[in-house]
C-alpha positions, -999 to +999 in steps of 0.1 A: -008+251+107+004+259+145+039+243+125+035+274+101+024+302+126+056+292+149+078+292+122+060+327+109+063+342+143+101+331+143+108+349+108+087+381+119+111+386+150+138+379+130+127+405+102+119+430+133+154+428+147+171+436+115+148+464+105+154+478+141+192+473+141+203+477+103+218+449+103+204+426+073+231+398+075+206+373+084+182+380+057+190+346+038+179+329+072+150+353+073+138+345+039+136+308+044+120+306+075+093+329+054+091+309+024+102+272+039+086+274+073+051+297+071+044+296+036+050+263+023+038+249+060+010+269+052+004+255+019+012+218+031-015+221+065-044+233+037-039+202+014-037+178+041-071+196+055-085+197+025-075+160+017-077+139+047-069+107+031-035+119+025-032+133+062-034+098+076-009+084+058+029+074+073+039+089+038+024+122+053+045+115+089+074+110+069+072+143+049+056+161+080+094+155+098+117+159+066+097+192+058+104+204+095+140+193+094+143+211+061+133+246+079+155+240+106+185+233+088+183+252+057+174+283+078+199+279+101+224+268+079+218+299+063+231+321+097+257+297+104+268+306+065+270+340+077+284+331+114+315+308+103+313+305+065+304+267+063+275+256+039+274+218+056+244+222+076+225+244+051+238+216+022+219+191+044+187+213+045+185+211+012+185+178+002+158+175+029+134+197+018+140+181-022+127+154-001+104+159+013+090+178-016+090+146-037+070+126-008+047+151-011+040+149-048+040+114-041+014+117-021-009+138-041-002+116-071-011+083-048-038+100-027-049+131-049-080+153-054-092+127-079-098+103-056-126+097-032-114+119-002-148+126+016-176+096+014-201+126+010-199+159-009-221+183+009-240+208-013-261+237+003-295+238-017-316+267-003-336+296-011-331+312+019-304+334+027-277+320+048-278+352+076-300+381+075 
């Protein structure tokens, strides 16, 4: 999650500086570092909370540093697009994020909800009210 708030924090500055200058030529950039970098980290820091089975996993390393590598390349592919025209860097960005998107549906499919994450499920049985 500290992954996704960085990555947030980056895209917020970023956003700030255009809407404070005019100048929206680094609103592809902008977008993925929003959508690739705090809102899909987002989404990937819940599931490996909510299942730590998966967390543990190398599988999880593995996609943890092709996810990252995905942000940083796709994102700033994206403003050297704009800089110098070339689409090399972003081109490599997005093969890593298709991967690391396929480890990670690998590794719900392998280590999914279905299967026994937590050795206990707690369950709050009471008639009193949790605060007054």
């Amino acid at each position: 999650m500290v992954s996704a708030a960085f990555y947030g924090l980056i895209a917020m500055s970023v956003g700030v500086y255009m809407a404070a200058t005019s100048d929206y030529l680094f609103k592809a950039a902008h977008g993925h570092l929003n959508l690739l970098g705090w809102v899909t980290m987002s989404i990937f820091g819940i599931v490996y909370f909510v299942l730590p089975k998966l967390a543990s996993t190398n599988l999880a390393k593995l996609h943890f540093y092709c996810a990252h590598i995905a942000v940083l390349f796709l994102s700033g592919g994206m403003a050297i697009f704009v800089l110098f025209g070339s689409t090399d860097v972003a081109k490599v960005g997005a093969v890593f994020a298709i991967s690391s998107m396929l480890l990670f549906l690998f590794g719900l499919i392998k280590y999914g909800s279905d299967k026994a994450n937590f050795p206990h499920t707690s369950v709050i049985d009471s008639k009193q009210p949790i605060s007054e």
